[in-house]
Structures are given as C-alpha cells and as structure tokens.
N, C-alpha and C positions, 0 to 999 in steps of 0.2 A: 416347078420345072425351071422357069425363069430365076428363081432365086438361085437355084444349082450352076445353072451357066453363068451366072454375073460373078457366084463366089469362084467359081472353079478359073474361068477369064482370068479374074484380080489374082488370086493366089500362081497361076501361070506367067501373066506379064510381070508379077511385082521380082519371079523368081530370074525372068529374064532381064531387067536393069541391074545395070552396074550401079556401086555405092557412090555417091559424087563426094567429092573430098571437101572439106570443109575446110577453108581461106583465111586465112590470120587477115583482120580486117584494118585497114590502112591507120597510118597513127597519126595525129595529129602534129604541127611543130611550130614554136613560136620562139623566132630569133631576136636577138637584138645585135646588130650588127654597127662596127667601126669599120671607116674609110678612110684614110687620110692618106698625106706625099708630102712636101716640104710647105706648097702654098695652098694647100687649100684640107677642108674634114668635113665629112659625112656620117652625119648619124641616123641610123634608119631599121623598121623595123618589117619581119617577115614573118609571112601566115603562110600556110600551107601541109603540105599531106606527104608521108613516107610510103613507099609501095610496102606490101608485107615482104619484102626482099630485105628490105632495109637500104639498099642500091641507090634506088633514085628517088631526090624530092623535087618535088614540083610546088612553086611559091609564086608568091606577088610579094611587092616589094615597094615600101616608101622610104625614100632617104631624105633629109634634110639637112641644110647648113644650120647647125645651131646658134648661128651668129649671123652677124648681117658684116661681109666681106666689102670695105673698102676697092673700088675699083673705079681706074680714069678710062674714059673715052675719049677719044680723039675728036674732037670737032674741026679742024683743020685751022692752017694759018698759026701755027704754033700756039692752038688754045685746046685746052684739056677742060673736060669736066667730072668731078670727082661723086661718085655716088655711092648708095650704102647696097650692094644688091645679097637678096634672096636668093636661093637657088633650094630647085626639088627634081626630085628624079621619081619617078614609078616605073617599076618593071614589071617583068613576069618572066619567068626561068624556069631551068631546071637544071639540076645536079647527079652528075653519076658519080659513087662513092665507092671503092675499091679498097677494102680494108685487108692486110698484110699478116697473112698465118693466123688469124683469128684472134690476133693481141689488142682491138681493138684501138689499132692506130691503122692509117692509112691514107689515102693519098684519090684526091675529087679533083674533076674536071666540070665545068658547069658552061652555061650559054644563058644570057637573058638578053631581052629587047624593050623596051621603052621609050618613053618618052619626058626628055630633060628641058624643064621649064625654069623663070624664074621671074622676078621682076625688083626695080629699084622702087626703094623707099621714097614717096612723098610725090611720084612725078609720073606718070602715064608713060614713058617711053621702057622697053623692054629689050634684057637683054636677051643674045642670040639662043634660040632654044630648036628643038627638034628631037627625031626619032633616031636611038643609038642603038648599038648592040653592045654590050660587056661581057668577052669572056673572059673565065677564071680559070684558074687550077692551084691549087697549094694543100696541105695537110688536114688533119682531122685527127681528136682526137677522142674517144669516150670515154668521157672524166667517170662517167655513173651510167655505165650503159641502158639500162633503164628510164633513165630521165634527163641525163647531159651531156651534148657534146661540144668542141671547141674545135671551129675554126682557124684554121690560117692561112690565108694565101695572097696571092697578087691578083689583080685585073685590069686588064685596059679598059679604062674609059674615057670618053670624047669627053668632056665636060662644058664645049661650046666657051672657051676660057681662052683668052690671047696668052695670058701670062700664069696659064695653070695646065704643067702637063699630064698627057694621057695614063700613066702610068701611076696607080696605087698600089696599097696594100691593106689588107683588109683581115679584121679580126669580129668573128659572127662566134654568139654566146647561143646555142640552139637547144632547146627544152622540148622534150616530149611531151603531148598533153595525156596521151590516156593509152600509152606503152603496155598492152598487153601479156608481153614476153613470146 
C-alpha cells in the first residue's frame, strides 16, 4: 500500500513540474590588451567570463609599462631628479557589448575600477599611485566568432602622471577559451 502512494505521489508531482530550461554555460575569455597616447603604453592582460548572452564580460585586469619611463621630479629650487619609473595598474570591470544586425560587428561600453601603482628603480621613494575608475566605449569586432574577437576603443584614464594625459586608446585581442556555440 505504501508503495502504491509513494509511486502514484512521484508519478503526480513529477507531472505537475514544469521542464527547467537548460543555460548555455558561461565562456571563458583571455585578452591581451594594448594601451597607449602620445607619452606613455600599457600592456596588459585580462581573465574573465562571458554571460551565455554573449552581452556582458566581466574581467580583472593587469597592465604594465613594458619599459621603465624616464621621469623628472621636482625637488624645488630649480633642482630636478630624473628617475627610471615602473608603473601597474589592476582592475576589474565589466563590458556591455551590443552587436549590429547580427554581423558580428558592433559597438561596447565598459566601467572598471582599480588600483594604479608603481615605483622607481633603485630608490625607496614612490611615485603618486591610487584608486581610479576607467571608462570605455569603442568597437568590436568577431574575427572567428567562435574563438576571436578585436577590440577598439578609447578610455579615460588617470594615470597619476604630471606630464601623461588622461585620454588613451586601446586595442584588446580577446579569445574564447571553451565557446560552446
């Protein structure tokens, strides 16, 4: 008797749930991103995840001077001291992507916040550093929908820099790691 109600129960509720739909599961993505303006480049790379929308990625993000940038201080009294400095930046962001009649071109707006560090060579003393925010927006483009896309655009960023202004341009080489379709 007990077995009749436990079958006849399951075979009643299982006929009362709805089917739940099964979710394209989020893709992987690993950038390699260019920075640069007239005085100063940033090379840097990004990890992070694509919704199953394809829409919005959400990243972290290290950038690096790949050189060490000559730069004077002012120590006053008409004395300068010339140093070799480092600079890094880590974010974390996110990207909303808006792609045009389904041609696989279109057009992102993005937001990240971090914190832009650095220090000179050879000397304990550091240059200005802090927490910034960088927004973007510029193009996209899906070279191999599947597995590549190209960036383009602008962003403002503080760079804590006397004689490097806010305003870049930025080209990101973006790979899917495990694009399910």
């Amino acid at each position: 008797m007990v077995k009749q109600l436990l079958l006849t129960f399951f075979i009643v509720s299982s006929s009362m749930l709805n089917a739940q739909t099964i979710r394209k599961p989020v893709t992987a993505i690993l950038g390699w991103s260019h920075a640069g303006q007239q005085q100063d480049y940033l090379m840097g790379l990004d990890i992070g995840v694509m919704d199953e929308t394809e829409r919005f990625h959400y990243f972290i993000t290290i950038d690096a001077r790949p050189y060490k940038r000559k730069v004077q201080e002012f120590a006053g009294n008409n004395v300068f001291y010339q140093y070799q400095e480092e600079r890094y930046v880590l974010t974390l962001g996110t990207r909303y992507l808006h792609e045009l009649q389904s041609s696989g071109k279109g057009v992102f707006v993005g937001l990240s916040g971090g914190y832009n560090f650095g220090n000179y060579r050879g000397i304990s003393l550091k240059p200005e550093q802090g927490w910034i925010i960088r927004p973007n927006a510029g193009f996209f483009w899906n070279l191999a929908p599947q597995f590549f896309t190209l960036e383009l655009g602008y962003e403002y960023f503080d760079s804590r820099s006397d004689t490097v202004k806010d305003h870049w341009v930025f080209l990101n080489f973006l790979f899917k790691l495990n694009d399910n379709g």
